[in-house]
C-alpha positions, 0 to 999 in steps of 0.5 A, a space after each residue: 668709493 676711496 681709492 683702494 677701497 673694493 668692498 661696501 663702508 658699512 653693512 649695506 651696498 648703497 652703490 649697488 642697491 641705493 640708486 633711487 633712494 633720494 626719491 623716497 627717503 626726502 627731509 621731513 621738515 618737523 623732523 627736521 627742524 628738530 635737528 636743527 634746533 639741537 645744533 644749537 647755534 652752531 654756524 659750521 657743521 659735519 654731517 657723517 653718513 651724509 647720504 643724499 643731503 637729508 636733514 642738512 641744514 641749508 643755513 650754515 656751513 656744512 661739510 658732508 661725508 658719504 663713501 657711496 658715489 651713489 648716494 653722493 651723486 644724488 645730493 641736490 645741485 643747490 647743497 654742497 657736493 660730499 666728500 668721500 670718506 667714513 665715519 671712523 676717519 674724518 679728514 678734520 683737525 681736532 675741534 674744527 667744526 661747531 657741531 656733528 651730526 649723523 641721521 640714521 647713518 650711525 648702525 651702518 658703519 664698520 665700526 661704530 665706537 670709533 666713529 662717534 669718537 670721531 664725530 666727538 674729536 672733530 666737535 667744538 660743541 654738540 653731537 647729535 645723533 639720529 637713530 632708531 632705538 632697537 629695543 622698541 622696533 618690535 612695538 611697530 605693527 611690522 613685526 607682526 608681519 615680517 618679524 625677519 626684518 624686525 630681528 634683523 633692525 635689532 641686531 643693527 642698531 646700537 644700544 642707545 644707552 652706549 652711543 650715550 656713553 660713547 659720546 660722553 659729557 652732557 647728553 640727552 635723549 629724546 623721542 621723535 613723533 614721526 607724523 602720519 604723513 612723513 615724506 622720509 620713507 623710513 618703515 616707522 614713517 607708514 604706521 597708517 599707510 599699510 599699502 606702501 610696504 607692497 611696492 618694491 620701490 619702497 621697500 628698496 628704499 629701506 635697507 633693512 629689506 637688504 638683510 631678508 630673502 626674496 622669499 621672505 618678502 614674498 610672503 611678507 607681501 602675500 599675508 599682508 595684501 591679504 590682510 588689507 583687503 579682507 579687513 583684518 589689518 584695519 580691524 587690529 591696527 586701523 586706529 593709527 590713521 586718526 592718529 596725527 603722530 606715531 611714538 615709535 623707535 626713532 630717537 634724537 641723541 644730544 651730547 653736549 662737551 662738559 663745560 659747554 654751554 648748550 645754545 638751547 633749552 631741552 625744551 626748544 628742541 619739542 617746539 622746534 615742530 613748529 619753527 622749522 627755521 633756523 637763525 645760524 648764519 653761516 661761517 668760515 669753512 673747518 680745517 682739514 687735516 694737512 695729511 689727508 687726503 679727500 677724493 
């Protein structure tokens, strides 16, 4: 935390209970690439929320921004270490990077209006957001199962149509497929693998447990290794494991500054499953504001 700071950033204690997180929640590459594909060419980069280093790209200049020491002190040795601040106060001068971006970091911030006018201030060019959208988390198959966890998410996350709105100028929203075999260890991420949800770890990994009781994931746990061994779940959801992607809740938001002409087609950031490779090269570090101060 920052110097004088005693209480968590956001709504979850990654210092208390994020120890262990990066072993689950890694970079999906697919997901990845598009990501990267929507930063355009942009060759510096601020990452908000910046976790343990999931989804940056390791071919440009990134600045990383994570308040938890714990999450900071999980970032690979071969990434640039994070600086310790929030959303709602970048430490950079107006227009200093060439792109922003945040990946599922966005509903756990204080105040998250302010930071994405942040993430928009401190921009040249795109702004792109990783979020769930909230009003379809209830179409997973979890909400069946533990609906605490589910009305939990949905007051979480901010309205997609508002992050547009907040983030202004020219943006588009895009649906992520999340594939069967993803290696982010978010909930959507095991549609076909039921199972995974009875170990502790990953349900750790998963903030949203954070917000339900002991008691609550007892249950959870009872009812649904029940359901797994005498048949039902496979009865009622076991298509899912033929199908190679899941079209759930998770959303990728592109803002682009009006007047700005985007570096890709609409159409670059679908086929982006395919090249997870980028060809920014990397540039000159952004400027820091002078009066701030970085710990």
């Amino acid at each position: 935390m920052q110097a004088g700071r005693t209480t968590p950033a956001g709504d979850f204690d990654y210092d208390q209970f994020g120890r262990g997180y990066s072993q689950l929640r890694r970079t999906e590459p697919r997901i990845a690439a598009m990501v990267h594909a929507a930063l355009g060419n942009a060759r510096t980069v601020v990452n908000v929320g910046a976790g343990a280093g999931s989804y940056e790209p390791r071919d440009r200049y990134v600045v990383a921004i994570e308040p938890s020491a714990a999450m900071r002190a999980q970032r690979p040795r071969e990434i640039a270490p994070a600086i310790d601040g929030v959303a709602e106060r970048l430490p950079l001068d107006d227009g200093s990077v060439d792109a922003a971006m945040s990946t599922l970091s966005v509903h756990q911030w204080q105040d998250w209006r302010r930071g994405l006018r942040e993430l928009r201030r401190v921009s040249r060019g795109p702004v792109v957001v990783m979020t769930f959208d909230g009003d379809e988390i209830n179409r997973f198959w979890l909400a069946e199962y533990c609906p605490e966890v589910i009305a939990a998410e949905h007051g979480r996350f901010p309205p997609i149509a508002e992050i547009a709105a907040v983030l202004g100028g020219r943006t588009r929203v895009q649906k992520v497929p999340i594939p069967i075999d993803c290696v982010d260890g978010f909930t959507e991420a095991y549609y076909a693998r039921p199972a995974a949800f009875l170990d502790a770890r990953v349900r750790g990994s998963q903030s949203a447990w954070g917000f339900v009781s002991a008691e609550v994931q007892e249950r959870f746990v009872r009812e649904l290794t029940a359901e797994i061994e005498n048949g039902e779940w496979e009865r009622k959801h076991g298509h899912l494991r033929s199908e190679p992607v899941f079209w759930g809740a998770l959303r990728l938001i592109v803002s682009e500054p009006w007047g700005a002409h985007p570096k890709h087609r609409d159409e670059d950031i679908s086929v982006a499953w395919a090249s997870p490779g980028s060809s920014a090269q990397q540039g000159p570090p952004p400027r820091t504001r002078k009066n701030d101060s970085m710990s």
